[in-house]
Structures are given as C-alpha cells and as structure tokens.
C-alpha positions in Angstrom: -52.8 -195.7 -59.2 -49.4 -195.8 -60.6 -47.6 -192.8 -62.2 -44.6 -193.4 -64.3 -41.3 -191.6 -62.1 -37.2 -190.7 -63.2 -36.0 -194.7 -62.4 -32.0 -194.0 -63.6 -30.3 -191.1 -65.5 -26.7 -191.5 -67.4 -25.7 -188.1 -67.8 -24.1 -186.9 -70.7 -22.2 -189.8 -72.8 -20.2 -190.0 -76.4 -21.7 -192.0 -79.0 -19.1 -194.3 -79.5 -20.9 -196.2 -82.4 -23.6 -196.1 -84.6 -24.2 -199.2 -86.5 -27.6 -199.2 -88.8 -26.7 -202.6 -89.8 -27.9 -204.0 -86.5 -31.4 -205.6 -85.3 -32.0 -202.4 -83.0 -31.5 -200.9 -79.7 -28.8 -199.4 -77.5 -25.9 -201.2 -76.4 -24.2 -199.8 -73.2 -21.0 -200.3 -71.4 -22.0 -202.9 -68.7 -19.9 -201.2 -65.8 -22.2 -197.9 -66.1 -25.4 -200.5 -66.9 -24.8 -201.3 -63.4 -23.9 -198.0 -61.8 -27.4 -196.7 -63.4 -29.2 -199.5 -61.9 -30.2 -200.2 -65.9 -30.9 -203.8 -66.8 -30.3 -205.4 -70.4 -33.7 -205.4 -72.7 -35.3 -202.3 -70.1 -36.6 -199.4 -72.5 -34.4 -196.5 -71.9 -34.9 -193.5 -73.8 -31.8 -191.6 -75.4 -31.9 -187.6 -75.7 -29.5 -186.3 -77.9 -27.8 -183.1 -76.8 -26.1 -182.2 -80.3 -29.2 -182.5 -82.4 -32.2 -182.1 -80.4 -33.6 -185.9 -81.2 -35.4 -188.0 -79.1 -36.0 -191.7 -79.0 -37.4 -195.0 -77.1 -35.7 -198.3 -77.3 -34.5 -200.8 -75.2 -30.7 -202.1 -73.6 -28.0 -204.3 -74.6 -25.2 -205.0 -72.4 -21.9 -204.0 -73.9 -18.3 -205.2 -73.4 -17.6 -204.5 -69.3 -15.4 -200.8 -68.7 -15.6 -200.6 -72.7 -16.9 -197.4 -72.6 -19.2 -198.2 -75.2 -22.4 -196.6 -76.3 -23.4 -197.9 -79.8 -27.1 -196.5 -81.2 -28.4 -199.6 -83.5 -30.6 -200.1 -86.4 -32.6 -197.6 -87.1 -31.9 -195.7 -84.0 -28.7 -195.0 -85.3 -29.8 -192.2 -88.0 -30.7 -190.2 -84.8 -26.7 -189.6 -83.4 -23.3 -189.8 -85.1 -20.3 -190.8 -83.5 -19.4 -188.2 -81.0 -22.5 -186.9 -79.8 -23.0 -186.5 -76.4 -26.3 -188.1 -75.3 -28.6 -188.7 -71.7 -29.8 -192.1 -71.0 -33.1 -192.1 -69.3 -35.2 -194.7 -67.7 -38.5 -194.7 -66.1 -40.0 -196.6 -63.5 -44.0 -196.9 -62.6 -44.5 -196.1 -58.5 -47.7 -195.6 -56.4 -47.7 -192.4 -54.5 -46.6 -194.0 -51.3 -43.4 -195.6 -52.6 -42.6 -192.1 -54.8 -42.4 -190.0 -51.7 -39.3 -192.0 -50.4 -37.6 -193.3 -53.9 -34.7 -191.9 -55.1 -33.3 -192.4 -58.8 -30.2 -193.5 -59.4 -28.1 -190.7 -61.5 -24.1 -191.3 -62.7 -22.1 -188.7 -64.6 -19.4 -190.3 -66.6 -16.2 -188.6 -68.1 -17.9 -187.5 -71.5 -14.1 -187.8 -72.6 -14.0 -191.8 -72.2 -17.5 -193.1 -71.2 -15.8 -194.2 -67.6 -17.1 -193.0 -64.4 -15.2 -190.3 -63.0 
C-alpha cells in the first residue's frame, strides 16, 4: 500500500506575477525548482497565506535566480502580485521507505524570492 507523504515544501514566496492570459500552471524560479527537489510539469499545490486560497496545478521552470513565481491562467484569480504563498509537493511512499524519507524544505528571502 502506498500513502501519499510531504515530497518538497518552498516556504513562504512573493507572487511576482500573475498572468490570466496564460495556458495554466505555476512557473517557478529554476534555482529554487532545484533546491526543492521540484521537477517542471510535477503537480505542486500553492497555499496562499494572504487570502486563505488553495489550489492544484502543475510546474513550469522559470528564468534561472529570477526570482520568479508567476500564477497562470486561471490560477491566477487566486493571488495578486505580492502575496506570499507555500509551494507544496507530494510524493506516494510505502510504509517501509516513509520511515527513513525525509522532504526536502527551502525558505527563501520572502523579500526577493532567492535563497537566503
């Protein structure tokens, strides 16, 4: 049996962007992509901290130490530029291997988006 575990955690970024006009998703700075163990088209979900809001959708690598974090399409009604916002993503584990994981968890500078 598989039960679905805390994979990576970006904790506490700006909105940088919101752009309704897009096809969808969540583009994110590639430097912190790869600090949160986060791959391009994995589901993430986005919490906002200013609003309450919730969502699902999925990664798109952004412009390398950018510092950008762009909601797209219709995601983008849920944040305006300059909220602050968690980036989750899950991961599905047996038992065995959850005992020993560990999830991968950055904290940027909420001021720029760059890790500290």
């Amino acid at each position: 049996m598989l039960t679905e575990f805390l994979k990576s955690k970006i904790h506490q970024v700006k909105i940088t962007q919101a752009d309704v006009n897009y096809i969808g998703s969540i583009t994110i700075d590639e430097t912190l992509m790869i600090a949160a163990n986060i791959l391009e088209g994995q589901k993430v979900q986005v919490v906002n901290l200013n609003n309450g809001e919730r969502l699902e959708t999925y990664v798109i690598k952004g412009k390398k130490d950018s510092g950008e974090i762009c909601l797209n399409g219709p995601a983008a009604r849920k944040a305006i530029v300059g909220d602050i916002v968690i980036i989750i993503a899950y991961t599905f584990l047996s038992d065995e291997e959850a005992r020993t994981f560990k999830p991968t968890i950055i904290f940027p500078d909420t001021a720029t988006n760059k890790l500290k």
